[in-house]
VOSE-635935 format. One record per residue: residue in three letters; x, y, z of N, C-alpha, C in turn. Coordinates in Angstrom, 2 decimals, decimal comma. Example, Ala and Ser with C-alpha at 12.3 -4.5 7.8 and 13.67 -1.06 7.14 Angstrom:
REM VOSE-635935
ALA:13,19:-5,69:7,80:12,30:-4,50:7,80:13,20:-3,30:7,80 $
SER:12,85:-2,25:7,08:13,67:-1,06:7,14:12,90:0,03:7,87 $
REM end
This chain:
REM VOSE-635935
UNK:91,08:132,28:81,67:91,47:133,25:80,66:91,82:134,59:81,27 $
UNK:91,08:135,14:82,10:91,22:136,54:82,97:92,43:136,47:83,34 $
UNK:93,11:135,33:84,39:94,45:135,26:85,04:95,42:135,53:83,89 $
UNK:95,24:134,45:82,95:95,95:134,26:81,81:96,50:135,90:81,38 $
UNK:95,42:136,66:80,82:95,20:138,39:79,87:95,99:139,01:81,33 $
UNK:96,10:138,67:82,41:96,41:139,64:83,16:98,02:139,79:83,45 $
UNK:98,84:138,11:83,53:99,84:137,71:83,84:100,78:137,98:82,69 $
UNK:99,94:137,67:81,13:100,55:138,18:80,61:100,74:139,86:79,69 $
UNK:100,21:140,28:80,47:100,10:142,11:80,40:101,14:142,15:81,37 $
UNK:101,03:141,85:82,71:102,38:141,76:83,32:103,88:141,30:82,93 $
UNK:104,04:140,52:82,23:105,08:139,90:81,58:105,70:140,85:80,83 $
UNK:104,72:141,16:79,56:104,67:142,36:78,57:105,43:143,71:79,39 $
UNK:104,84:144,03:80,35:105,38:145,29:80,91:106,65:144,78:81,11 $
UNK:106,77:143,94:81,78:108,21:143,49:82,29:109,16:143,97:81,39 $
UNK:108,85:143,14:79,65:109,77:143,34:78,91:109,66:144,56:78,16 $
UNK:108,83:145,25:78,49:109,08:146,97:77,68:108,16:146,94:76,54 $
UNK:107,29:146,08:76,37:106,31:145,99:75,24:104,36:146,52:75,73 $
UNK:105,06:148,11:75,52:104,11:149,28:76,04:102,47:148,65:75,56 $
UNK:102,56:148,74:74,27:101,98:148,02:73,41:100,53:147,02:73,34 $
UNK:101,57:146,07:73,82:100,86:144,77:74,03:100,16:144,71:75,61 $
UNK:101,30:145,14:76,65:100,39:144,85:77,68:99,53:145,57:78,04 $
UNK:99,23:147,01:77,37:98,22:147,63:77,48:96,91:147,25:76,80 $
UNK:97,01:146,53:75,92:95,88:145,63:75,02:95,55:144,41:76,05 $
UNK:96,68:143,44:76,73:96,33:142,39:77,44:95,28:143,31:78,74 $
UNK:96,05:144,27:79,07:95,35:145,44:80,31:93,77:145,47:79,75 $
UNK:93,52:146,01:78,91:92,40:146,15:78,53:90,95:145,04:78,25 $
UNK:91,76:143,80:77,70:91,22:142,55:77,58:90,91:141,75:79,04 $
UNK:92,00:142,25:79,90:91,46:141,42:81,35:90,71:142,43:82,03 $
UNK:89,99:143,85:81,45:89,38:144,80:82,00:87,93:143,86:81,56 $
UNK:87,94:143,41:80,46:86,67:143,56:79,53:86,35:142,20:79,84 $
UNK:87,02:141,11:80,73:86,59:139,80:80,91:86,04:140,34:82,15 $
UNK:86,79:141,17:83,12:86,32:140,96:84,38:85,37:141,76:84,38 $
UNK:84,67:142,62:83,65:83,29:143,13:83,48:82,45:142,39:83,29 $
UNK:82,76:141,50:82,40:81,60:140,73:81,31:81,72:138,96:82,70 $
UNK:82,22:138,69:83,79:82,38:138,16:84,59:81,21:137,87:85,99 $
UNK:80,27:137,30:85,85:79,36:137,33:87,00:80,30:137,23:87,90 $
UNK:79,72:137,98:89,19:80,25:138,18:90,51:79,62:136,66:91,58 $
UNK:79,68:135,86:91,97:79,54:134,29:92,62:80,22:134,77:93,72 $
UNK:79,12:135,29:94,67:80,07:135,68:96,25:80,35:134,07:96,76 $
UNK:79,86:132,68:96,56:80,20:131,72:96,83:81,19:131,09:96,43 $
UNK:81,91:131,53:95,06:82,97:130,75:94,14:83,88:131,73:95,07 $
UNK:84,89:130,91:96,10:86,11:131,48:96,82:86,85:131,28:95,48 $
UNK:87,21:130,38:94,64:88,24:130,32:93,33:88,08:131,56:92,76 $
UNK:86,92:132,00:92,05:86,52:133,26:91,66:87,53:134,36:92,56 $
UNK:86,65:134,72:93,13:87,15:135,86:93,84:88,48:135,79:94,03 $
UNK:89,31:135,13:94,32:90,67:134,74:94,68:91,64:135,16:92,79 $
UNK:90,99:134,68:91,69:91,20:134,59:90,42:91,41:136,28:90,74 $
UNK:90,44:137,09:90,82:89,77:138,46:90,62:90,73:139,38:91,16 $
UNK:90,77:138,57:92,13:92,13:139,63:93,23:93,32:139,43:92,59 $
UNK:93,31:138,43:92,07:94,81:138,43:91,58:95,00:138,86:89,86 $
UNK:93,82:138,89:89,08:94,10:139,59:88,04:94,00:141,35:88,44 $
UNK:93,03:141,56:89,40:93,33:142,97:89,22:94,91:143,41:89,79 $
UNK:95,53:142,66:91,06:96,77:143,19:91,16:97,67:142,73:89,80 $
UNK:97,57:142,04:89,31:98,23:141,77:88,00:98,60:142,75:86,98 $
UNK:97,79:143,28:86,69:97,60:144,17:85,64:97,67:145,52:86,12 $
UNK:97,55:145,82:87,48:97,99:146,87:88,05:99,25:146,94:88,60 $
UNK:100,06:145,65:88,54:101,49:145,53:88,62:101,85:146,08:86,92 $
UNK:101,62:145,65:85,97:101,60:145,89:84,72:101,79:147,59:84,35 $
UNK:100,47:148,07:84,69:100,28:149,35:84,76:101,49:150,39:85,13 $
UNK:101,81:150,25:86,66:102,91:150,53:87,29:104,02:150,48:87,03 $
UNK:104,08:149,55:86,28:105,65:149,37:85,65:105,73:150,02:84,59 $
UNK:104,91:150,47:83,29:105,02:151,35:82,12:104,52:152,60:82,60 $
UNK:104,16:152,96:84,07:104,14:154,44:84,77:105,56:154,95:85,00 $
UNK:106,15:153,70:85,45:107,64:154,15:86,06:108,73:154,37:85,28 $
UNK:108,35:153,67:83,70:109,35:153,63:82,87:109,81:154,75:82,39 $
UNK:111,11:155,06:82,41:111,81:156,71:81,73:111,22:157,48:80,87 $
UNK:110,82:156,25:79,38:110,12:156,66:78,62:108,48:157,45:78,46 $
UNK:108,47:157,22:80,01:106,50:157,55:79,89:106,86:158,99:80,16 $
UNK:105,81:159,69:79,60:105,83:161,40:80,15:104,89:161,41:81,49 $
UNK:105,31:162,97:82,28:104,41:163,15:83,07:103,15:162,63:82,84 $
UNK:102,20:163,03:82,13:101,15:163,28:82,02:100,35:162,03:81,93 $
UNK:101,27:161,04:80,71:100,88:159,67:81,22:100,91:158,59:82,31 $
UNK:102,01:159,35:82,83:102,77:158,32:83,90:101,60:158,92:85,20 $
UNK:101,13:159,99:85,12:99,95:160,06:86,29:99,13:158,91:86,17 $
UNK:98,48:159,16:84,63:96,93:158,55:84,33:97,47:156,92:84,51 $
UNK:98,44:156,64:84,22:98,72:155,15:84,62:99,09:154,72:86,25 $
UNK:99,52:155,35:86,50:99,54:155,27:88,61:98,60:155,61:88,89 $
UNK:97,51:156,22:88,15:95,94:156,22:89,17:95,41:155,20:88,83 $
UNK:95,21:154,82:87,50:94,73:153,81:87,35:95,02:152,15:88,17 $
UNK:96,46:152,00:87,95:97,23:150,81:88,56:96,66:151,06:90,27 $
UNK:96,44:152,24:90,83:96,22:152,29:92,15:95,17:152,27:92,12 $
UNK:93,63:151,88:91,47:92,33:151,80:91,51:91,89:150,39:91,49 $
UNK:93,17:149,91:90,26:93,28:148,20:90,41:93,37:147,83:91,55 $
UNK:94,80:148,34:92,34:95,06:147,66:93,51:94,23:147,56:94,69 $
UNK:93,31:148,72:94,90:92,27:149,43:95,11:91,21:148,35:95,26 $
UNK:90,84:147,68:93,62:89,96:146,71:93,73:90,15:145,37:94,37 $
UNK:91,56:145,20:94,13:92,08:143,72:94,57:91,67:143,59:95,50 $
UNK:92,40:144,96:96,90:91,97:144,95:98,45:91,03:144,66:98,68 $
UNK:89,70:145,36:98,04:88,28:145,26:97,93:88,04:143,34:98,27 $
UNK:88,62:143,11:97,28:88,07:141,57:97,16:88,68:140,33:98,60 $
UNK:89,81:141,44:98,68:91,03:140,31:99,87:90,68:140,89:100,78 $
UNK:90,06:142,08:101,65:89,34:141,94:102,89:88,56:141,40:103,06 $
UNK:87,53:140,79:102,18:86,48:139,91:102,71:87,22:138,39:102,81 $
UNK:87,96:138,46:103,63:88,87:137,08:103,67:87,91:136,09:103,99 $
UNK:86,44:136,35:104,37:85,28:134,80:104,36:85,17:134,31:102,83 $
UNK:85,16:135,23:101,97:85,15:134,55:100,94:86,55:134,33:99,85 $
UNK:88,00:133,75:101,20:88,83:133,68:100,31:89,53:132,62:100,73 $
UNK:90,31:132,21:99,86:91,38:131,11:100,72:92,47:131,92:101,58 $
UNK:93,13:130,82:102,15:94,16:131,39:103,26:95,19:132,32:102,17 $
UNK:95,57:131,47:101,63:97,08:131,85:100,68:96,56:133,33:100,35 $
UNK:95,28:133,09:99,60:94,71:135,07:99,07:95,10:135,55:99,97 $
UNK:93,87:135,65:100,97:94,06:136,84:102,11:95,71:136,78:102,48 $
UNK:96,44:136,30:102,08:97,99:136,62:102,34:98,66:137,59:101,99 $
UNK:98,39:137,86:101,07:98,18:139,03:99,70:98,28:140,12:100,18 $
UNK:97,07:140,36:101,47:96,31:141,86:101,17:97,59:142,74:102,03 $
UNK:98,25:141,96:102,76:99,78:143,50:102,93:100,39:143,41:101,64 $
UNK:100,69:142,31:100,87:101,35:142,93:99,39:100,94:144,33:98,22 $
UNK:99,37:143,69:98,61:98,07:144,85:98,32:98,63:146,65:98,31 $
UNK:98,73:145,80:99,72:98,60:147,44:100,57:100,24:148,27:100,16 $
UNK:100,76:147,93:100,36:102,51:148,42:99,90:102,06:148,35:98,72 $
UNK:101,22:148,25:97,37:101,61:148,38:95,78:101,13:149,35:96,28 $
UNK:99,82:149,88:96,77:98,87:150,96:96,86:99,81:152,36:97,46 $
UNK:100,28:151,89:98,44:100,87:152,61:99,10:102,44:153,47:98,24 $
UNK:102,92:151,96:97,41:104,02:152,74:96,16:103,04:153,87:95,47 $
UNK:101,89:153,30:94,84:101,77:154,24:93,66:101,38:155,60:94,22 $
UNK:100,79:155,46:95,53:100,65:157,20:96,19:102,42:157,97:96,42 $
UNK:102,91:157,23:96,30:104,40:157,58:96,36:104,96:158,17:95,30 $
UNK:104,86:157,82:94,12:105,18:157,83:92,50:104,26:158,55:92,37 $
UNK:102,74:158,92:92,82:102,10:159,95:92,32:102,30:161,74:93,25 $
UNK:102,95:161,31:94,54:103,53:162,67:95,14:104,42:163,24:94,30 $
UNK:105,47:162,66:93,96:106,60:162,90:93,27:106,45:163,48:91,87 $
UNK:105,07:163,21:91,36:104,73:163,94:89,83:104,20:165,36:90,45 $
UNK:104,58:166,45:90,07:104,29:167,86:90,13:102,96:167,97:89,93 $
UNK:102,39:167,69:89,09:100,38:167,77:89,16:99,78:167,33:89,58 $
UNK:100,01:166,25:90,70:99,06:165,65:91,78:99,41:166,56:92,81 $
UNK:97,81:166,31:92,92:96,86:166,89:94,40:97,33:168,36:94,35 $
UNK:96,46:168,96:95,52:96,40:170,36:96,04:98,04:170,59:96,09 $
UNK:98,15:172,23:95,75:99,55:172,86:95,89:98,83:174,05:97,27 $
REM end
């Protein structure tokens, strides 16, 4: 279900439905809380990494959209970069992952690395 709420919050963004994938965003927040952590289930963890980059792909994409204002388009690139943030978290411990995951973690690293990019470029991030 987590993969599921996350892929399709991603989808949602895809198609411009602010809306919805921010509700799917929220719903794969509230599974992966309510989610025991099983440092032994490699499926788990592998699931985890890939809903949080999911939905922080999601995120990112209704940050970037024309329509978002400054102000939101920050709070959504920090957020999407806290996701991505977590994903890494989960895909450096490559003992507890499959091969294909830990494949990931440079994809990881370049989302992370966009959204510090998209957040230079907004006038109210960081020290002046």
């Amino acid at each position: 279900m987590i993969q599921s709420y996350a892929t399709t919050s991603n989808l949602l963004a895809q198609m411009g439905n602010r809306s919805a994938a921010l509700d799917d965003y929220r719903e794969t927040e509230t599974l992966l809380a309510n989610t025991i952590d099983d440092p032994t289930n490699i499926l788990l963890h592998s699931y985890r990494a890939n809903a949080y980059s999911e939905v922080g792909e999601s995120l990112k994409i209704l940050a970037l959209d024309k329509r978002t204002g400054e102000g939101q388009k920050r709070e959504l690139l920090l957020e999407a970069r806290s996701l991505y943030q977590r994903s890494w978290d989960v895909l450096q411990d490559k003992s507890n992952l499959s091969r294909s995951s830990s494949r990931k973690l440079d994809q990881v690293v370049r989302e992370i690395a966009e959204c510090n990019h998209a957040l230079e470029k907004i006038t109210d991030y960081g020290p002046r």
